[in-house]
Structure formats: C-alpha cells, structure tokens
N, C-alpha and C positions, 0 to 999 in steps of 0.2 A: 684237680681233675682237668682233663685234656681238652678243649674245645672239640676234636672228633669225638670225642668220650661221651663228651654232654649230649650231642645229636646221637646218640645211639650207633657213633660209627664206630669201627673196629679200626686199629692202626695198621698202616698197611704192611704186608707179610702174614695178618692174623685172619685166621679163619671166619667165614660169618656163618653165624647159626640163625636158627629156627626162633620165632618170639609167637607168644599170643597172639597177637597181631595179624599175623604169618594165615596161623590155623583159622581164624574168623576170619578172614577176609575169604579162604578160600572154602569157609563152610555158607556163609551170605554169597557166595558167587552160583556155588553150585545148587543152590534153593531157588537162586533166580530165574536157573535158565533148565532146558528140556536135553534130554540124551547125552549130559555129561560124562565122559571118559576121563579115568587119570590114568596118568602115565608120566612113573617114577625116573627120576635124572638122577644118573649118579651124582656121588659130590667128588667136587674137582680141587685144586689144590686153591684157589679163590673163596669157592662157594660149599656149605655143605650139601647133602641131598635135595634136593627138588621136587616138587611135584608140580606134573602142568596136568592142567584139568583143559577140557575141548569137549564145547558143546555140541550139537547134532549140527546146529549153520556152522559151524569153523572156527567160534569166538573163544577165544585160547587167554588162561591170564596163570600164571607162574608164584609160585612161593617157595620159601625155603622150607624144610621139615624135618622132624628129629629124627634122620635116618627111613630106611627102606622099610624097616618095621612098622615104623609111625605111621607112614605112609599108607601100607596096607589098611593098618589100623583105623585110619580115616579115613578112607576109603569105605571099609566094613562099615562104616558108622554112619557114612553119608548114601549107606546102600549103593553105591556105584560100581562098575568094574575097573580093575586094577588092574595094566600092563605096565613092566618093564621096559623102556625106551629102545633099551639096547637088544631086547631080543626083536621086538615087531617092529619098531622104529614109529616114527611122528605120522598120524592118522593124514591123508591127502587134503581129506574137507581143511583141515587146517592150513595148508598150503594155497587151497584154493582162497580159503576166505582173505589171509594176508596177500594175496596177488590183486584181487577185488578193491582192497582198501587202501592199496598200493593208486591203482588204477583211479579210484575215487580221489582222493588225493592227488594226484597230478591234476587230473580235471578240475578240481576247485582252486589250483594254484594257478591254474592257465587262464582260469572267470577272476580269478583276484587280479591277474596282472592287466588283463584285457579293461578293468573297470575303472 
C-alpha cells in the first residue's frame, strides 16, 4: 500500500470522493449553528460534488458528497434549503463574513508584530 493510500489520499490524476467523515462533519456543523443554507458545487475534474453549507452570520465550511442527489438528500434530511451554486451563486453574508475575518486577521498580525 502507497503511503498517500494509507492517509486516505488519492494519487494524483484520481478523483476525490465523498467519505462518512465528509457527511458528519457536515451534519454536526449544521446542528450547531442557526439559518443554515446549502449550496451544491459541482464536481470538477479534481474534486467530486461539494456542498457548502452558510450560516445566517456568513460562517461557511465545505465537504465533499455523493453527487447533486446526495446532496439534495441531505439537505431534506437536515431540513434546510438547497440551492445550486451555479444557478443563484455564493449567498453575499458569506463574502461579507470572509472580508471580516480577513480584516480581523491582519489586525491580530499587526498586535503580534507590534508585541
């Protein structure tokens, strides 16, 4: 067995799929927080399908999933609403939030070097 094999990685040229992992992480995320949205990524010649989920503050975290179906399907399951990425595109709060934490971040590296 490959050493990327043994970490769960994929050699490169080979597609990455979706694991258990994937779907818990992204059902514990959206339990934790308020006004979650997903919103399905296609799969690219890297990665397969995606789902990013985007809380009501902008707090955004991504996984892989077993296709656009799946996706819906846990979606239904986690009672939330499901858009397509590529028809509505990325929700603003989430732009706003990663600008913010952008912003937050330079400022704590500016207090780190000033110290």
């Amino acid at each position: 067995m490959g050493l990327l094999r043994r970490f769960g990685r994929s050699r490169p040229g080979m597609l990455r799929r979706a694991r258990g992992a994937d779907e818990e992480h992204l059902r514990s995320w959206a339990a934790a927080r308020e006004g979650v949205e997903a919103f399905v990524e296609p799969r690219t010649t890297v990665t397969d399908t995606t789902m990013l989920l985007v809380a009501a503050d902008g707090e955004w975290t991504r996984r892989r999933v077993s296709g656009p179906d799946g996706a819906r399907k846990l979606a239904r399951s986690l009672r939330i609403p499901v858009y397509d990425v590529q028809l509505v595109g990325y929700p603003q709060r989430m732009r706003d939030h990663d600008a913010r934490q952008r912003v937050l971040r330079d400022r704590q590296r500016r207090r780190d070097l000033g110290a």
